[in-house]
C-alpha positions in Angstrom: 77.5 -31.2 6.1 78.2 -34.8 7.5 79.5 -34.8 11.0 80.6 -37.0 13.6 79.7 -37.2 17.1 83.0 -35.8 18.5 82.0 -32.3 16.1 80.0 -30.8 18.6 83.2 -29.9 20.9 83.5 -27.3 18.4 80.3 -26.3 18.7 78.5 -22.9 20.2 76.2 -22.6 22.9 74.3 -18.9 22.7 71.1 -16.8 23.3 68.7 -17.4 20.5 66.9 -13.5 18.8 65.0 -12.7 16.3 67.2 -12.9 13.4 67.2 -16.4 14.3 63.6 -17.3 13.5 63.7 -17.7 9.6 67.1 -20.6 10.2 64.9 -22.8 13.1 61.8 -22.4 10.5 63.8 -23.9 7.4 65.6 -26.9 9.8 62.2 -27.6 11.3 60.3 -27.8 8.1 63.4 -30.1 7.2 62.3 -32.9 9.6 59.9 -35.0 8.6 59.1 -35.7 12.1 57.1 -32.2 12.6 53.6 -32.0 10.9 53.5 -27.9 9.3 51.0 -27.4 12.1 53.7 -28.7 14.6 56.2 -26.2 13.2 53.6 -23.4 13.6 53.5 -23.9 17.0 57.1 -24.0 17.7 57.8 -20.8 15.7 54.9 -19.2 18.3 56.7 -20.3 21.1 60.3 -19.3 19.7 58.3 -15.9 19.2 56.9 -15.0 23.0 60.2 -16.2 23.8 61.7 -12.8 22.3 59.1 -10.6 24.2 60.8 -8.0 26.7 60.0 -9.4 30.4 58.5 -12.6 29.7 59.6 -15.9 31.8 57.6 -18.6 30.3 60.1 -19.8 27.8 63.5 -19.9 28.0 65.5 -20.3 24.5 69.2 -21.4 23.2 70.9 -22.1 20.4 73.6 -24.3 19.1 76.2 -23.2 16.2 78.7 -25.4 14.3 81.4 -23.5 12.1 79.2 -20.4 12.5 75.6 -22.2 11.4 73.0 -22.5 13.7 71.9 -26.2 13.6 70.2 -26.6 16.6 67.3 -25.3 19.5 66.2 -26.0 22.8 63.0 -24.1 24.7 61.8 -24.9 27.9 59.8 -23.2 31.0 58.1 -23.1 34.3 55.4 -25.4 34.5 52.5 -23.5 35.3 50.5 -23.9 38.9 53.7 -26.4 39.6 56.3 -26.3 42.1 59.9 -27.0 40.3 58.3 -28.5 37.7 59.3 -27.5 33.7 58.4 -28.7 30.2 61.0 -28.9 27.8 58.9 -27.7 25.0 60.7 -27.9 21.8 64.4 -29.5 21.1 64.9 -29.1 17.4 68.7 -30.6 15.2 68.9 -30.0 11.7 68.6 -33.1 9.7 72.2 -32.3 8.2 73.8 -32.6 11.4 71.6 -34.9 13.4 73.2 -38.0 14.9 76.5 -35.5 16.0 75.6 -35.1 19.7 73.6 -31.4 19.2 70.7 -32.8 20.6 72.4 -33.9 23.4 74.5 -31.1 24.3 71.5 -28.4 24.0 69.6 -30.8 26.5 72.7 -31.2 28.9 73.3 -27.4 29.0 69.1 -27.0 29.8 69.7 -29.7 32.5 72.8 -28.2 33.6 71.1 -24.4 34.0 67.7 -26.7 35.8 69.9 -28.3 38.3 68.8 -27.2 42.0 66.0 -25.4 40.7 64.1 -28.0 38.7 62.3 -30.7 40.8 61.2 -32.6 37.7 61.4 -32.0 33.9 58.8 -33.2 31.7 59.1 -33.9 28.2 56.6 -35.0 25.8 56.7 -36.3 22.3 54.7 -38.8 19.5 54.0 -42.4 20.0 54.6 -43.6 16.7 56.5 -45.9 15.1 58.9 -42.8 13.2 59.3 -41.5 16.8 61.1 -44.5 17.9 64.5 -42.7 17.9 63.1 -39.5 19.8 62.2 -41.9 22.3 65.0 -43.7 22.9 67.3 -40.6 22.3 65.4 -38.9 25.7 65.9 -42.3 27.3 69.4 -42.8 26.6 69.6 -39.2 28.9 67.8 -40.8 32.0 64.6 -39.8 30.9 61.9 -42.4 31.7 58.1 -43.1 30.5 55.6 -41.8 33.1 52.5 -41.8 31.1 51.2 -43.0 27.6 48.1 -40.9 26.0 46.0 -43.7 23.5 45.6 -41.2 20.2 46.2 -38.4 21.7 47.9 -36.5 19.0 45.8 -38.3 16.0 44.6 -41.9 15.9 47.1 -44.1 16.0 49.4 -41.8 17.9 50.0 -41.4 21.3 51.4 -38.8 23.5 54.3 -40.7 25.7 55.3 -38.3 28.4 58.9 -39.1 30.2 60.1 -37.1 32.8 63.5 -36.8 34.7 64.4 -35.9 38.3 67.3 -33.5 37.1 70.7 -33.9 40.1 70.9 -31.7 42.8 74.5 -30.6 42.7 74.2 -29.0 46.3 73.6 -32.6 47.1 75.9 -34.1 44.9 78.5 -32.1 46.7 77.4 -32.8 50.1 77.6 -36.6 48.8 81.4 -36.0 47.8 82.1 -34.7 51.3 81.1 -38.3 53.1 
């Protein structure tokens, strides 16, 4: 499935479960991005996600025509005020390029706003992550701190963070 950047008016925003879990495993695996043991970890995460009670991670999906093609998790930082880590953001490679990406990380912002004081994302330094990069720049994201070979010789962690908008005081703003 090719699509274009306007597809993703059409697409769904929903609640990730369970039944779930085997769709973000086989787009995941699909990215050559994602090392296996990188996948591992987000399928563990995606997992305490669906425990009763929990608060750590919070999870969504994103359908087109039905098909889940896309996931987003993020949480509280611990032992942080306002603070929260976007942990995993996930497009399969079939749709990628259509604005899923983008709209799963809006909605995160969009539910953060007046709660989150700063949202903090991390990702790879190398050369293949050149597009992550610029993709969480491109959404106001900006480069806080870079890790030397943090993740395996040669690549770094490169940690960007975002002071999400207030829309209390966007409001206030409107009324001046």
């Amino acid at each position: 499935m090719t699509l274009t950047a306007t597809a993703t008016r059409g697409a769904v925003l929903r609640p990730l479960t369970q039944v779930d879990r085997a769709t973000i495993e086989a787009f995941s695996r699909a990215i050559p991005l994602f090392r296996p043991e990188e996948v591992e970890v987000a399928l563990e995460v995606l997992d305490a996600s669906f425990k009763p009670g929990q608060m750590d991670y919070i999870t969504m999906g994103a359908e087109l025509d039905g098909r889940l093609v896309g996931w987003i998790c993020w949480g509280p930082t611990p032992c942080t005020v306002g603070t929260y880590d976007m942990y995993w953001v996930a497009v399969d490679p079939s749709v990628q390029g259509a604005g899923v990406g983008s709209l799963l990380v809006a909605e995160m912002e969009r539910r953060l706003a007046g709660e989150a004081r700063l949202i903090v994302v991390e990702t790879g330094g190398r050369r293949e992550y050149g597009p992550t990069r610029a993709f969480y720049m491109k959404r106001g994201y900006r480069i806080a701190a870079r890790v030397p070979d943090f993740y395996a010789p040669g690549d770094d962690q490169v940690i960007f963070v975002k002071t999400p908008a207030d829309p209390r005081a966007e409001e206030s703003a409107k009324r001046r």
